[in-house]
VOROLO-600082 format. One record per residue: residue number from 1; x, y, z of N, C-alpha, C in turn. Coordinates in steps of 0.05 Angstrom, whole numbers. Layout:
N
<pt NUM; <X; Y; Z>; <X; Y; Z>; <X; Y; Z>>;
...
***
This chain:
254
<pt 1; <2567; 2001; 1947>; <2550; 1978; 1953>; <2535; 1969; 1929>>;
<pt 2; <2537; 1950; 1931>; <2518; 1928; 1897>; <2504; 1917; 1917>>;
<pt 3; <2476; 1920; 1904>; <2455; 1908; 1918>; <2436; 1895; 1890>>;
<pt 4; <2431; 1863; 1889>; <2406; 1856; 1876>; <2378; 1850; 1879>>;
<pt 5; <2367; 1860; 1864>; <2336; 1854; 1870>; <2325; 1836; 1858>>;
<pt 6; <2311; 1820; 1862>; <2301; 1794; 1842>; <2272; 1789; 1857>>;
<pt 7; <2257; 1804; 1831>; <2231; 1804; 1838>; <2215; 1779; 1814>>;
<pt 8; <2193; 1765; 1844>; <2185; 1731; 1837>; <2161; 1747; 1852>>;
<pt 9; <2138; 1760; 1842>; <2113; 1767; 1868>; <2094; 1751; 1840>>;
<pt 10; <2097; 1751; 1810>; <2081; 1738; 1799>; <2066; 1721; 1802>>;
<pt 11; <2035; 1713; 1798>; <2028; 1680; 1802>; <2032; 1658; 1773>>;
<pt 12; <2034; 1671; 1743>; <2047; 1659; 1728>; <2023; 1649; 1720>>;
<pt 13; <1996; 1650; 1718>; <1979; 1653; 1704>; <1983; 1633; 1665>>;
<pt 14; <2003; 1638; 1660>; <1992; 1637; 1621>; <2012; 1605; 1633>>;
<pt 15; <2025; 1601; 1658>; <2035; 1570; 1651>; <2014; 1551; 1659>>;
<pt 16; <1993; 1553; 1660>; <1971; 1536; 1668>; <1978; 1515; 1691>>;
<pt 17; <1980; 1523; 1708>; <1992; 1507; 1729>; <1978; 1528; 1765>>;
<pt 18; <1961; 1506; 1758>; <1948; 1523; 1791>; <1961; 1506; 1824>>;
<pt 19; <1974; 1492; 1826>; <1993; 1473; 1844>; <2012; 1489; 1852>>;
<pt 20; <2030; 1510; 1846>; <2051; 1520; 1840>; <2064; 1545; 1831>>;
<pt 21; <2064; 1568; 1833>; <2075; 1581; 1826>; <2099; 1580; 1803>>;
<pt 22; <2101; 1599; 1779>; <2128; 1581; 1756>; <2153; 1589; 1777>>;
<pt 23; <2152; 1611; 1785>; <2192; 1614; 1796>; <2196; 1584; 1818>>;
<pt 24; <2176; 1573; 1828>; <2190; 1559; 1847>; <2187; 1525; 1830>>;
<pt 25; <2181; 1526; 1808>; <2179; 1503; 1801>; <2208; 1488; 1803>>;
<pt 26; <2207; 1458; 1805>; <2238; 1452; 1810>; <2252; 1440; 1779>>;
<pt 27; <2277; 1438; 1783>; <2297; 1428; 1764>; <2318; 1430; 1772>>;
<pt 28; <2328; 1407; 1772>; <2346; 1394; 1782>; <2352; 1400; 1819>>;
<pt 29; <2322; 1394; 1825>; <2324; 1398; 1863>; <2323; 1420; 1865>>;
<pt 30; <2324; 1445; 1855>; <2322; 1474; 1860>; <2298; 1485; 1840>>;
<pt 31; <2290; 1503; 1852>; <2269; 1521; 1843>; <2279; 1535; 1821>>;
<pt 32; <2273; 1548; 1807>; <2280; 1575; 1779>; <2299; 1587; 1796>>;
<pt 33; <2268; 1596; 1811>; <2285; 1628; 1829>; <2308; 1620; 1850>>;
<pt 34; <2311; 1601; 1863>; <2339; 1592; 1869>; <2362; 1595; 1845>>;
<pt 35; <2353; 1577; 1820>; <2372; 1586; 1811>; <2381; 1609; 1798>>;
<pt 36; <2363; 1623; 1796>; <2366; 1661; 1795>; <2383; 1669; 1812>>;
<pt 37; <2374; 1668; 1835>; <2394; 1678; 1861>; <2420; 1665; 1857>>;
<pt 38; <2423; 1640; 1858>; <2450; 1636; 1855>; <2472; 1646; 1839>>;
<pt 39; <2455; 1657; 1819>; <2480; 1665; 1795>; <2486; 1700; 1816>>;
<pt 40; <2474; 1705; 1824>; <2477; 1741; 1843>; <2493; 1724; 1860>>;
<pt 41; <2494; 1716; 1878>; <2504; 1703; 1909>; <2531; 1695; 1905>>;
<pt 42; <2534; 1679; 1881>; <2556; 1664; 1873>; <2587; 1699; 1863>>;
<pt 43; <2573; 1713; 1853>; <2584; 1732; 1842>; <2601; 1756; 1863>>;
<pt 44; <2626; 1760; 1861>; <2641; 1775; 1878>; <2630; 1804; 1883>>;
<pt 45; <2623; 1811; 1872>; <2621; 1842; 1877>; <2592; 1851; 1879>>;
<pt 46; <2570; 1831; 1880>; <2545; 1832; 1889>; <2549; 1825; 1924>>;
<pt 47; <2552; 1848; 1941>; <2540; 1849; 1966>; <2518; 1842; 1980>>;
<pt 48; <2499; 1847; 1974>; <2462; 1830; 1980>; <2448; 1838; 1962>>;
<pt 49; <2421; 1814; 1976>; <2401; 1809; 1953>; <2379; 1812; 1972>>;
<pt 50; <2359; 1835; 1960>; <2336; 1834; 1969>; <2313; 1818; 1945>>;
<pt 51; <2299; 1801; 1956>; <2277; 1788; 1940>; <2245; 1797; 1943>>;
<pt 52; <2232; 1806; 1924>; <2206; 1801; 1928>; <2184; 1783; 1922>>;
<pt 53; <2180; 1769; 1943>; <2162; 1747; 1938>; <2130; 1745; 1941>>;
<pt 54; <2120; 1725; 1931>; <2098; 1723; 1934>; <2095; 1722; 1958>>;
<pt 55; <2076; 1737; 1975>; <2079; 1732; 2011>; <2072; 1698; 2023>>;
<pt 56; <2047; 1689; 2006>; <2047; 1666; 2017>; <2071; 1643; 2006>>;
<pt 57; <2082; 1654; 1995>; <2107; 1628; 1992>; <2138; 1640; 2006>>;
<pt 58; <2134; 1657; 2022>; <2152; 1672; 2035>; <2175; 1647; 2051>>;
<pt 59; <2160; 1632; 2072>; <2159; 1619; 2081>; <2176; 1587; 2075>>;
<pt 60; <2171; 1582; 2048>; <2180; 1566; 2032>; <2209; 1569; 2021>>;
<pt 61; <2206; 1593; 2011>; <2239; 1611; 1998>; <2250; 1610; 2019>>;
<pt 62; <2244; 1625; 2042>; <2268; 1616; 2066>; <2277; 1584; 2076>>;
<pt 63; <2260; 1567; 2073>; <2271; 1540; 2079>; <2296; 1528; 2052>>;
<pt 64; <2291; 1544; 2026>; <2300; 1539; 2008>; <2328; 1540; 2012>>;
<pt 65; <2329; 1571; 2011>; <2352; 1588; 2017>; <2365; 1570; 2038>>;
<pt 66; <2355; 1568; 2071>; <2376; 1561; 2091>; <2379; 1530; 2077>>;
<pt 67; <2368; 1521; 2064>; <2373; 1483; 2058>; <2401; 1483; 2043>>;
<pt 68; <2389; 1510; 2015>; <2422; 1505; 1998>; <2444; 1529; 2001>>;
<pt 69; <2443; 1541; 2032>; <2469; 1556; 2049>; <2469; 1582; 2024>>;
<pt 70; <2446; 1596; 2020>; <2451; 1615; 2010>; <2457; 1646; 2039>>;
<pt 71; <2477; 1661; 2025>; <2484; 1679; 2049>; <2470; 1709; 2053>>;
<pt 72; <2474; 1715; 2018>; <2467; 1739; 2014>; <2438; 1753; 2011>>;
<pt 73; <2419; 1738; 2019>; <2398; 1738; 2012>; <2387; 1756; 2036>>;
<pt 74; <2390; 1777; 2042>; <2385; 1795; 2067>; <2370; 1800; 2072>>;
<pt 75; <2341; 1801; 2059>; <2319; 1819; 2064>; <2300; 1802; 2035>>;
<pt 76; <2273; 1807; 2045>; <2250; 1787; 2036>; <2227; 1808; 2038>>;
<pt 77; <2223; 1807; 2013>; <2194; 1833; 2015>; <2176; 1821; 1998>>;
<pt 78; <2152; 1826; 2006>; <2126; 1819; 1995>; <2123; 1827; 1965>>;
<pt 79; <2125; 1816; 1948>; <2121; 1825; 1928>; <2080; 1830; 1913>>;
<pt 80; <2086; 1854; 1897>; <2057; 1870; 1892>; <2040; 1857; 1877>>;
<pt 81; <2017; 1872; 1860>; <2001; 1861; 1846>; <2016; 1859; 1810>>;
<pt 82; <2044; 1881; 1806>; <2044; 1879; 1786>; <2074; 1879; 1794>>;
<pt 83; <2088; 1870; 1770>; <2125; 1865; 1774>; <2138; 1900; 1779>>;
<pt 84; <2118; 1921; 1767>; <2128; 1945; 1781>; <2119; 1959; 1810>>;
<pt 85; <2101; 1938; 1823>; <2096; 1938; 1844>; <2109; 1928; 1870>>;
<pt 86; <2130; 1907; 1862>; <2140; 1883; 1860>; <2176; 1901; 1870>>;
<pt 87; <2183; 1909; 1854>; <2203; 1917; 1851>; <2201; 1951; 1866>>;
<pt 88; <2191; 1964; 1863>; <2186; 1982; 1884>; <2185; 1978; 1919>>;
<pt 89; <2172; 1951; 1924>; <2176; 1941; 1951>; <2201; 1935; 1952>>;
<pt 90; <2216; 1918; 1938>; <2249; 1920; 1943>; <2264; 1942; 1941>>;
<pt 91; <2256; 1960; 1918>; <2271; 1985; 1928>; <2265; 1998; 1956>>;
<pt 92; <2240; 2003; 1966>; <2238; 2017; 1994>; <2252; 2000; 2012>>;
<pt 93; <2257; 1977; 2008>; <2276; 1964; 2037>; <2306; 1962; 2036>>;
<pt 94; <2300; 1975; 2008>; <2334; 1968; 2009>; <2341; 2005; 2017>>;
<pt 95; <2326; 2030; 2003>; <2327; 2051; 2026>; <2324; 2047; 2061>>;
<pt 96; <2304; 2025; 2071>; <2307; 2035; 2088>; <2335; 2022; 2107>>;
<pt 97; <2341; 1997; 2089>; <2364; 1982; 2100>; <2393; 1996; 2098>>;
<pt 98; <2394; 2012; 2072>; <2424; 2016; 2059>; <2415; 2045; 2064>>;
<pt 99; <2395; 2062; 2061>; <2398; 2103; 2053>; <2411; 2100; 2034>>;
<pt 100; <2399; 2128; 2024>; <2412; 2142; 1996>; <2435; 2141; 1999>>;
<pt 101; <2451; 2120; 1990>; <2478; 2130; 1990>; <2483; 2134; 1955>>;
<pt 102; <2500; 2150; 1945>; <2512; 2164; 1918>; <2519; 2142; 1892>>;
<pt 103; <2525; 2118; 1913>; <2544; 2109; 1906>; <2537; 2077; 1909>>;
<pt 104; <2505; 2073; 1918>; <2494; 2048; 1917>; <2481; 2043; 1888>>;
<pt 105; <2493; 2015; 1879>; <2478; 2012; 1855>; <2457; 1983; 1860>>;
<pt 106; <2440; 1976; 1838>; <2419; 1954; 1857>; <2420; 1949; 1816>>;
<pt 107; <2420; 1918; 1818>; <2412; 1906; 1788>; <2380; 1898; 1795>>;
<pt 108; <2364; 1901; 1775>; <2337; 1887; 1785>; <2336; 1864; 1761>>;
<pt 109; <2327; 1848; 1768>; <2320; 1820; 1752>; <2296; 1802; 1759>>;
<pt 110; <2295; 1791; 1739>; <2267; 1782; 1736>; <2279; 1750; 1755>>;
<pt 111; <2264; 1735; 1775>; <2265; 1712; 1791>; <2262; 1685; 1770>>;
<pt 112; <2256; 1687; 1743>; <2247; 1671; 1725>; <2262; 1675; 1700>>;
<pt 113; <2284; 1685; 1708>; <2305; 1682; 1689>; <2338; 1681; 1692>>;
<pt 114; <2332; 1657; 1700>; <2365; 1637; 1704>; <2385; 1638; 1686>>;
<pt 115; <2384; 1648; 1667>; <2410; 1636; 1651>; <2425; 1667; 1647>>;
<pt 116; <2436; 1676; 1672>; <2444; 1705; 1672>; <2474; 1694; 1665>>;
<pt 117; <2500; 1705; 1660>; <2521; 1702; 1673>; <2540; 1717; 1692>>;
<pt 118; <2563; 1710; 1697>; <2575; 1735; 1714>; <2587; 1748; 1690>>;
<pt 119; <2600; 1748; 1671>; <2605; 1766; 1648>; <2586; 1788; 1655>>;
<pt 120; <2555; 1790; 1641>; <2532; 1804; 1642>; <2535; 1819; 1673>>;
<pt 121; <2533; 1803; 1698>; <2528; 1817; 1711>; <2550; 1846; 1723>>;
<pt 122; <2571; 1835; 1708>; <2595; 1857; 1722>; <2597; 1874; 1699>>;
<pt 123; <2586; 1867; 1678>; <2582; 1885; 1657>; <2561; 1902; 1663>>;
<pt 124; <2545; 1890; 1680>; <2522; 1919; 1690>; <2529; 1936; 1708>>;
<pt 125; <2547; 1916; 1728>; <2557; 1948; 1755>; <2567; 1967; 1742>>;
<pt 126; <2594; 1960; 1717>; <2612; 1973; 1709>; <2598; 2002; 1678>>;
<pt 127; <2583; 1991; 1674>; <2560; 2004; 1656>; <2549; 2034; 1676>>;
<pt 128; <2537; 2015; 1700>; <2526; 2039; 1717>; <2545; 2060; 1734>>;
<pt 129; <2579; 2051; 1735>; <2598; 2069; 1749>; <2600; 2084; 1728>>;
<pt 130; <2601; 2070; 1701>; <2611; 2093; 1686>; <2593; 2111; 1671>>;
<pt 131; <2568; 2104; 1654>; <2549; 2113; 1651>; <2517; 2119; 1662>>;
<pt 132; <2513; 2109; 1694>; <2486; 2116; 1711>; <2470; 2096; 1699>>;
<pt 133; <2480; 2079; 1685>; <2458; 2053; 1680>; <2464; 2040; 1656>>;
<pt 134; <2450; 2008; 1657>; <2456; 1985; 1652>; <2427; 1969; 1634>>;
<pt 135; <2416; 1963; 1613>; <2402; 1951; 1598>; <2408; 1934; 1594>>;
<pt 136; <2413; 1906; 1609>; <2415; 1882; 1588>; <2399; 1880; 1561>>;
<pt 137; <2410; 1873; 1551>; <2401; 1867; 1508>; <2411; 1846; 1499>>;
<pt 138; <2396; 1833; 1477>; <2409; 1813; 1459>; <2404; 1822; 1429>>;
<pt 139; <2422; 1809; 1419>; <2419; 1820; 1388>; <2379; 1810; 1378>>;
<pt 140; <2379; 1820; 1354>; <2356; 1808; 1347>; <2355; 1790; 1314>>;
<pt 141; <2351; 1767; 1317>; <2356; 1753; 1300>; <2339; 1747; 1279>>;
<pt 142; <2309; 1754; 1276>; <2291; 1758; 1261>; <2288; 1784; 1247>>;
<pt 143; <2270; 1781; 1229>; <2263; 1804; 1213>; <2241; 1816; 1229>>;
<pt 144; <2248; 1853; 1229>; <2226; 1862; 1248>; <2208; 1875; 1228>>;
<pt 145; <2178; 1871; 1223>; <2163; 1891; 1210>; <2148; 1896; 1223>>;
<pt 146; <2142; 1932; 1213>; <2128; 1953; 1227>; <2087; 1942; 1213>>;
<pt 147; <2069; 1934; 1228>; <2038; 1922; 1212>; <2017; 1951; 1222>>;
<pt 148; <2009; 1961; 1206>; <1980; 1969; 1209>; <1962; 1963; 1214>>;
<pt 149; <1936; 1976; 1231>; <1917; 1973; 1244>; <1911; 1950; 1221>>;
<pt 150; <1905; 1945; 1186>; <1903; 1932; 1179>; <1908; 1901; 1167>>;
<pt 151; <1932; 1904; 1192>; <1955; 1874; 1188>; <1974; 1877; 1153>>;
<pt 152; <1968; 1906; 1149>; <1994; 1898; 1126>; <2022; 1912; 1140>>;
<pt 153; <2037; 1903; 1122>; <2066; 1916; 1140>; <2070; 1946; 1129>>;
<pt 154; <2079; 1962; 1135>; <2088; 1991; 1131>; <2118; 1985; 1127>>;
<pt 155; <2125; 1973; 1142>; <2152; 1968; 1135>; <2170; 1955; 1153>>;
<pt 156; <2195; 1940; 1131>; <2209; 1926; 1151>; <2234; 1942; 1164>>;
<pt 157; <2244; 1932; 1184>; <2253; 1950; 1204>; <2292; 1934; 1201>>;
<pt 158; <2310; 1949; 1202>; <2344; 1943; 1188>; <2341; 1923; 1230>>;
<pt 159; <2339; 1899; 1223>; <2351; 1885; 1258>; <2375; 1897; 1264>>;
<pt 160; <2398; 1908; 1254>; <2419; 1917; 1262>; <2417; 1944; 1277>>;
<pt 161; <2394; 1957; 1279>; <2388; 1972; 1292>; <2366; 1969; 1323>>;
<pt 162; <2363; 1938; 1321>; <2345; 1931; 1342>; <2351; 1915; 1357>>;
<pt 163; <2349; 1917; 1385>; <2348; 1901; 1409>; <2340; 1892; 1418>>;
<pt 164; <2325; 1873; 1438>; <2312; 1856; 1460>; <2322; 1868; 1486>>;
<pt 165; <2305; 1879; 1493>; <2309; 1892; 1523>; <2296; 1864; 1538>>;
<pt 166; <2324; 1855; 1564>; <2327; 1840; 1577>; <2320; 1847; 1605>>;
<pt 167; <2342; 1839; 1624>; <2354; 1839; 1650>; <2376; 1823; 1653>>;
<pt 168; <2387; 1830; 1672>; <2382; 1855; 1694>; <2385; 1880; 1676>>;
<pt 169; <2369; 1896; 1689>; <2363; 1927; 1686>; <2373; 1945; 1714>>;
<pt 170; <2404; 1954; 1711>; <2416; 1977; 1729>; <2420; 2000; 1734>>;
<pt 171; <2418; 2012; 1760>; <2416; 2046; 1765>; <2436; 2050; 1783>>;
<pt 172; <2435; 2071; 1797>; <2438; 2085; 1814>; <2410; 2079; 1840>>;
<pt 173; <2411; 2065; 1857>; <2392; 2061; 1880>; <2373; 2086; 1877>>;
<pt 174; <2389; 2115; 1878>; <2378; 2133; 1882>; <2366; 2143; 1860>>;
<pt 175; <2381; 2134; 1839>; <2362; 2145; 1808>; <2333; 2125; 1810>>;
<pt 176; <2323; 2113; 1809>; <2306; 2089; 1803>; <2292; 2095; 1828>>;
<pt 177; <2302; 2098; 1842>; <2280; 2097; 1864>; <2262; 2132; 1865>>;
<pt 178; <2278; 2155; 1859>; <2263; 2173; 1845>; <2244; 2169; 1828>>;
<pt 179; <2245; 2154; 1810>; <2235; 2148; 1779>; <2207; 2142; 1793>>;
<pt 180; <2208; 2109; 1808>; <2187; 2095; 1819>; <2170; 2117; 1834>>;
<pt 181; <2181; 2130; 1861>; <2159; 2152; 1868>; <2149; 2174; 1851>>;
<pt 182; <2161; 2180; 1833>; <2143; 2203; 1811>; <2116; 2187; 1795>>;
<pt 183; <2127; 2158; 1784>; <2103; 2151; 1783>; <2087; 2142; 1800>>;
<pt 184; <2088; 2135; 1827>; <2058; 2140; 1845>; <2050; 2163; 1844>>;
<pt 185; <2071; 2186; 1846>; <2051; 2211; 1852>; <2030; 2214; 1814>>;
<pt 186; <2053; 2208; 1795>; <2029; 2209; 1783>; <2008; 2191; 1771>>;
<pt 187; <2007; 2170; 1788>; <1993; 2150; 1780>; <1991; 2140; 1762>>;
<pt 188; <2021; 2127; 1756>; <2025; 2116; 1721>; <2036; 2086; 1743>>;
<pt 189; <2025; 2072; 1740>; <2033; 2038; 1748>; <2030; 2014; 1728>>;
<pt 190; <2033; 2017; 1709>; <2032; 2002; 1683>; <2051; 2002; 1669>>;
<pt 191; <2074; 2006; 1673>; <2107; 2009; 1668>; <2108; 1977; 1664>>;
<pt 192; <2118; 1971; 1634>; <2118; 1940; 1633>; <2146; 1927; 1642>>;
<pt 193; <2169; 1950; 1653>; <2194; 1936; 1650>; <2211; 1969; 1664>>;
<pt 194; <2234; 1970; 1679>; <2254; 1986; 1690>; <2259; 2013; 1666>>;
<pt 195; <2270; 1991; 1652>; <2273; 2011; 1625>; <2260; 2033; 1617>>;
<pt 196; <2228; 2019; 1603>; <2202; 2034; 1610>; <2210; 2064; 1625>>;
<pt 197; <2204; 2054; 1646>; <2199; 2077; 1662>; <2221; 2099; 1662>>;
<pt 198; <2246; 2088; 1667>; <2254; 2108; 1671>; <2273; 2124; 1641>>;
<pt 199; <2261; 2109; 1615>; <2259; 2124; 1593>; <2236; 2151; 1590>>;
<pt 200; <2226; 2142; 1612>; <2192; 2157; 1607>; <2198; 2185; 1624>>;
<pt 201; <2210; 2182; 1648>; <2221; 2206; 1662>; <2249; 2217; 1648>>;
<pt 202; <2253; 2214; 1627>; <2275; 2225; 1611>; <2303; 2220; 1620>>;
<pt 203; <2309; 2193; 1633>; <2332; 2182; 1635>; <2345; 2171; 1615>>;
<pt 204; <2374; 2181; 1614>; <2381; 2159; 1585>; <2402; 2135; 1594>>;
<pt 205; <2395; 2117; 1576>; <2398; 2092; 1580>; <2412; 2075; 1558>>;
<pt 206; <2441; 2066; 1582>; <2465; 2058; 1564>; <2455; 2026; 1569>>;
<pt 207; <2458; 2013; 1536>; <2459; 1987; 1540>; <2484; 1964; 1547>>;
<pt 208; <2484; 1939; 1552>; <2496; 1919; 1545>; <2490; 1894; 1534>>;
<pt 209; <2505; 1884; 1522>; <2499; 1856; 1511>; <2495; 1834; 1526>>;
<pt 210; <2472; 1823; 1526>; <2471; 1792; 1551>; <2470; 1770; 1528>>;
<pt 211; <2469; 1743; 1544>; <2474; 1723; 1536>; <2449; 1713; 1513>>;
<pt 212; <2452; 1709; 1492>; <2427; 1702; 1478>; <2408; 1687; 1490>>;
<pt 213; <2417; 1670; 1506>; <2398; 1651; 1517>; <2388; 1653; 1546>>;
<pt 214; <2381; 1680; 1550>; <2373; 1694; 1576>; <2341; 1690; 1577>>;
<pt 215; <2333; 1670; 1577>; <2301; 1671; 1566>; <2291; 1677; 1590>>;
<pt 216; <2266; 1694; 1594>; <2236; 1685; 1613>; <2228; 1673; 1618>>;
<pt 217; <2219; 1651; 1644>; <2203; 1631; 1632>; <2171; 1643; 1639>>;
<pt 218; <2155; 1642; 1622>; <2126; 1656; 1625>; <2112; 1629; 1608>>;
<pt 219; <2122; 1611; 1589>; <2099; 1596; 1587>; <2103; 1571; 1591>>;
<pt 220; <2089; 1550; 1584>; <2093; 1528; 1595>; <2126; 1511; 1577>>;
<pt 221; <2123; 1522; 1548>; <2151; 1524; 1529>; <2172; 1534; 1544>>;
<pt 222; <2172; 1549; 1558>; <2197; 1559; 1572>; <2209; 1548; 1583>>;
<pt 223; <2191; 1537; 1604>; <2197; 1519; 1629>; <2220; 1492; 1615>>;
<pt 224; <2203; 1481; 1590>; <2214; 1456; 1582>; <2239; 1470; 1564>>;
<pt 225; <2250; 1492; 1561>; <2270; 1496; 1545>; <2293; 1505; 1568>>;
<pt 226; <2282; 1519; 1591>; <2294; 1521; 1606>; <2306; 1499; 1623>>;
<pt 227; <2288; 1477; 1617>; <2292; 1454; 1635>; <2323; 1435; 1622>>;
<pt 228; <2313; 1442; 1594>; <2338; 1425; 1575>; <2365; 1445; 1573>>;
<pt 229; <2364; 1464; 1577>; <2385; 1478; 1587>; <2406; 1478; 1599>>;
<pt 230; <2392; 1482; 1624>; <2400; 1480; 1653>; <2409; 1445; 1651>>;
<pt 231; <2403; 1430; 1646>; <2408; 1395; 1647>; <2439; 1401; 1620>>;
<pt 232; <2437; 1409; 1600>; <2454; 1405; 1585>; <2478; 1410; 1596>>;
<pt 233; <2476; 1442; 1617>; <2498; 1461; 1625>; <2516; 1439; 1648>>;
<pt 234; <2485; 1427; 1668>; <2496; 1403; 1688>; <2523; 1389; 1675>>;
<pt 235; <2510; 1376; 1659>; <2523; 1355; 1642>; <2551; 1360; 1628>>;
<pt 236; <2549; 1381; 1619>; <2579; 1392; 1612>; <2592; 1392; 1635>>;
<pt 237; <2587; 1411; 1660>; <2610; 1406; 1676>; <2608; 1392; 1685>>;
<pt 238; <2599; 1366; 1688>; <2597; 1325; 1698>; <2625; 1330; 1667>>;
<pt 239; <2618; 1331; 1645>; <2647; 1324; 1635>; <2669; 1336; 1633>>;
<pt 240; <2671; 1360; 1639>; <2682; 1374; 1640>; <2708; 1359; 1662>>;
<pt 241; <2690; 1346; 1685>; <2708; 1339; 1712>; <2723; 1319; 1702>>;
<pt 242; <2716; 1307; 1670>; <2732; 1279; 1673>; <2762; 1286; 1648>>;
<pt 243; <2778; 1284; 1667>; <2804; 1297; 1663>; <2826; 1278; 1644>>;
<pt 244; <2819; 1247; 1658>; <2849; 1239; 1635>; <2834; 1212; 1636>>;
<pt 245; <2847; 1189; 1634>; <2846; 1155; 1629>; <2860; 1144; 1639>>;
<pt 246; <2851; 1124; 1657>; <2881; 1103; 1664>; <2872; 1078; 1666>>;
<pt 247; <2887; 1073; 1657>; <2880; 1035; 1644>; <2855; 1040; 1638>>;
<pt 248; <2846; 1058; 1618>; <2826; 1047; 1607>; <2799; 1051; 1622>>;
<pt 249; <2808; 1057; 1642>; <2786; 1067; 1664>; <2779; 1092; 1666>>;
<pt 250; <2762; 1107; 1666>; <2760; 1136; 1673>; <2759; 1149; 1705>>;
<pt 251; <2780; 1174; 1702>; <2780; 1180; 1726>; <2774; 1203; 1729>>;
<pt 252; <2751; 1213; 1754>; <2758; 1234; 1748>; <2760; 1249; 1771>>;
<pt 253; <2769; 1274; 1779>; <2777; 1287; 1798>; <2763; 1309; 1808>>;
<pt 254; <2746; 1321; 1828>; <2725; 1329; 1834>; <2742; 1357; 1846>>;
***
């Protein structure tokens, strides 16, 4: 069983926008986090999707969902005060929906980051059958230097040795969801990211390569890069559909 999680409990704070929440902002008639989900839903070997949402926009995401005939979207959990709060509520429902089974894997992803593909995502199941887990990464294309408390550099760092830890981030249902209860019992809830954590309980962690252009959207820049994106990608396949010429006329075939 493949199960996704796509946790949206954020209020999105640094986009200055108090009207709205960022995952549900629209483009092109759909929300972010619609189009998050869709790239899971659309995908063969993703079985269901549990979401955690902001509770008061709970309500909203389901009108979303039944308007644009999404199927897989099974289960709807409140999402927490922090995205590892967030994602912990989707793992307990997807235990109590699915049990430990050996052999359940769950991708978690951020609700505010659309530009996944299915390459990436079947590159994560297959990551987690064969090695117990999945890091999306992108290369890193800048120069990294190491700065001292006094802003000089100590040193620059070879990029060919460095990554961008992404999403989706994949386990074992049952690995990850261990991870998450050891830190309540020991009261570590400040885990900034999947990875994080379960580097921290001494899990090791096989990467893969995602799409360079897998962005976040967290600021108001995002939104508008994401927005030209997503419109460019439209637009290709609008030409994509237009196939040949006749008399000079364009035709095209849908």
């Amino acid at each position: 069983m493949v199960s996704a999680l796509i946790f949206a409990g954020g209020v999105g704070v640094r986009m200055n926008n108090n009207a709205k929440p960022k995952q549900f902002l629209q483009i092109n008639g759909k929300s972010i986090l619609l189009h998050t989900i869709e790239k899971f839903e659309q995908h063969s070997q993703v079985d269901n999707i549990v979401v955690a949402c902001i509770e008061d926009w709970i309500d909203y995401l389901k009108l979303e969902l039944k308007k644009h005939k999404i199927r897989k979207v099974k289960w709807i959990v409140s999402g927490g005060r922090t995205g590892q709060e967030s994602i912990l509520n989707g793992l307990k429902e997807l235990e109590k929906q699915l049990g430990i089974n050996e052999n359940n894997i769950v991708l978690i992803h951020d609700g505010v980051r659309p530009i996944i593909d299915s390459y990436t995502i079947t590159e994560n199941i297959n990551s987690v059958r064969k090695y117990g887990s999945a890091i999306t990464v992108t290369h890193e294309i800048e120069t990294i230097a190491s700065v001292n408390e006094d802003g000089k550099i100590d040193k620059l760092i070879d990029r060919s040795t460095v990554k961008i830890a992404k999403a989706p981030q994949s386990f074992y249902l049952k690995d990850i969801l261990k991870a998450h209860k050891k830190s309540i019992e020991d009261k570590k809830t400040d885990f900034i990211d999947s990875a994080t954590l379960m580097s921290y309980y001494g899990n090791k962690l096989h990467t893969v390569i995602g799409p360079p252009d897998n962005i976040k959207v967290t600021t108001a820049k995002d939104f508008f890069m994401l927005k030209a994106m997503l419109e460019l990608r439209e637009n290709l396949h609008e030409l994509e559909r237009l196939e040949s010429y006749d008399d000079g006329e364009r035709v095209y075939y849908k």
